[in-house]
N, C-alpha and C positions, 0 to 999 in steps of 0.2 A: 584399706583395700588391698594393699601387699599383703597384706598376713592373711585376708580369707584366703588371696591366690598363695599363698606359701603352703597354708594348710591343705588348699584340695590338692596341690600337686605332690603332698604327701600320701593323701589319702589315696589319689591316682596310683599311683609306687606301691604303696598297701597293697591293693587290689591285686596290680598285676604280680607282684609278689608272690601272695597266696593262691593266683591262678598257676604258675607255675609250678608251685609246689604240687598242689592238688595235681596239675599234669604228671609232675614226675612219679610223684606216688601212684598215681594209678598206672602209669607205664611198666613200674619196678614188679606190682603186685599183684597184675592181670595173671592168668592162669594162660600157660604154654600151648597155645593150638597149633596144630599142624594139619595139612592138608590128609584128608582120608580118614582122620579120625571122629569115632563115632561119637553124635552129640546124646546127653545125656539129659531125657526133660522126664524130671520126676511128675507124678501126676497120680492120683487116686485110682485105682484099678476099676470103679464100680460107677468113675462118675461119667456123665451121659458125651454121648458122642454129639458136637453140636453141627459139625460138618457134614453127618449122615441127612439125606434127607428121610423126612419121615413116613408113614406106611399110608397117611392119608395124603400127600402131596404128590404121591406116584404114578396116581391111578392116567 
């Protein structure tokens, strides 16, 4: 019974380990926003506007 708990409170340690890592990596490697800067959403030029309503829902 010691050694399962040995082993899951390594595997605990593991875990939060590699959540940390994974945090600092993404902290290091995010892209530099600032306030006032324009966001950039690439998108198909041709594809349909879903937020417009349409011609028969207006009436």
């Amino acid at each position: 019974m010691k050694r399962i708990a040995a082993w899951a409170f390594y595997g605990v340690g593991a875990i939060a380990i590699a959540y940390l890592a994974l945090y600092a990596y993404a902290l290091f490697t995010q892209p530099d926003f600032k306030p006032g800067d324009p966001i950039h959403i690439f998108r198909k030029p041709d594809a349909p506007s879903y937020s417009a309503l349409s011609t028969s829902l207006r009436a």
